[in-house]
N, C-alpha and C positions, 0 to 999 in steps of 0.2 A: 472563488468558486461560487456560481451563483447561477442558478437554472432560475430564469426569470428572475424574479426579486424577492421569491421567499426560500431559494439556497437548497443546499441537497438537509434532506431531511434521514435522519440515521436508522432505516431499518429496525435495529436491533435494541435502543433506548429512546428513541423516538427525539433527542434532540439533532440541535444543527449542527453540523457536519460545517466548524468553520473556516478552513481553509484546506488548500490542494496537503499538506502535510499530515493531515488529519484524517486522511482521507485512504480508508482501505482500498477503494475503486480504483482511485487513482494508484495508488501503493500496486494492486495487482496487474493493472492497465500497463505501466513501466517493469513491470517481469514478465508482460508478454503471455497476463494470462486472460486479457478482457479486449475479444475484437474491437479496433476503433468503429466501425457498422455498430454495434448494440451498446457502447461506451454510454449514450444516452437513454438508454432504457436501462439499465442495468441497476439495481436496488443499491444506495450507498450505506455504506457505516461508518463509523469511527476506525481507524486501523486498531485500538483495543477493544471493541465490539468480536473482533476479531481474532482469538489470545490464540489458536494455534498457528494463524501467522505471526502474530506480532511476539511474539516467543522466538524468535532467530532474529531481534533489533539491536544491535550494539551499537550505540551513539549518545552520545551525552546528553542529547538534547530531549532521548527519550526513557520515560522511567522504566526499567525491565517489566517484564510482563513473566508470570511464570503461573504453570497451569499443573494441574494434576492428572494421572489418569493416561492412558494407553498412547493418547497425542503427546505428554506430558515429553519436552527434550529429553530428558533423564534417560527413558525409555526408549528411545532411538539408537541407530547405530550410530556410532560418533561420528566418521566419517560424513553421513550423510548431514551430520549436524554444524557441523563445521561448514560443507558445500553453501551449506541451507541459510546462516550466520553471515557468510561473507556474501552470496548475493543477495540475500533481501535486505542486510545494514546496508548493501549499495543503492541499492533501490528506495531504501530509506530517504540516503543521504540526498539523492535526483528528485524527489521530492520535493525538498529546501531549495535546491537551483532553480527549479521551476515556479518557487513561490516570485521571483525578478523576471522569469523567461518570457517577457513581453513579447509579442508578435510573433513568438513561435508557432510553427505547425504542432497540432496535436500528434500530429503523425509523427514530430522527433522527439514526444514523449518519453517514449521506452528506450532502457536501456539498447548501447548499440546492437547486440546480440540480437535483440528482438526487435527493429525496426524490420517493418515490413516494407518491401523492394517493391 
């Protein structure tokens, strides 16, 4: 990850944003929530910069994130917490694939659901 040679710089604690797995933009980008048009403009952070997403991550490779307060899972409908859990741990998980996905199009970033036609 490397916008010219000084890297995405994190919005939110002002450090480096060091790889695509670290990477909330990207993290959003692949659920299809950050048009590939503004993907370059758009402010990065840390995906834990980020605790009301990063609060539905189940994957070993990331440390829970748990947050208090009205966003706080607890406080949601389970169902929706559950939907919420299994697509963003996927979205997680395509993150890590992508840290190898040499010469891909940015465009078969996002999960299949959300490629755009």
């Amino acid at each position: 990850m490397a916008k010219c040679d000084e890297g995405y710089i994190c919005h939110v604690c002002g450090k480096d944003v060091e790889s695509i797995s670290q990477s909330d933009l990207y993290l959003r980008y692949v659920l299809g929530k950050v048009d590939p048009e503004v993907l370059h403009t758009t402010p990065e952070r840390h995906i834990r910069c980020n605790p009301v997403l990063a609060q539905f991550i189940k994957d070993d490779r990331f440390e829970p994130v748990v947050i208090e307060g009205a966003m706080s899972r607890e406080h949601l409908d389970p169902d929706y917490v559950s939907q919420n859990e299994a697509l963003v741990s996927r979205a997680y998980r395509r993150l890590w694939e992508l840290r190898s996905a040499e010469g891909e199009s940015i465009l078969d970033f996002p999960l299949e659901e959300f490629r755009q036609t």
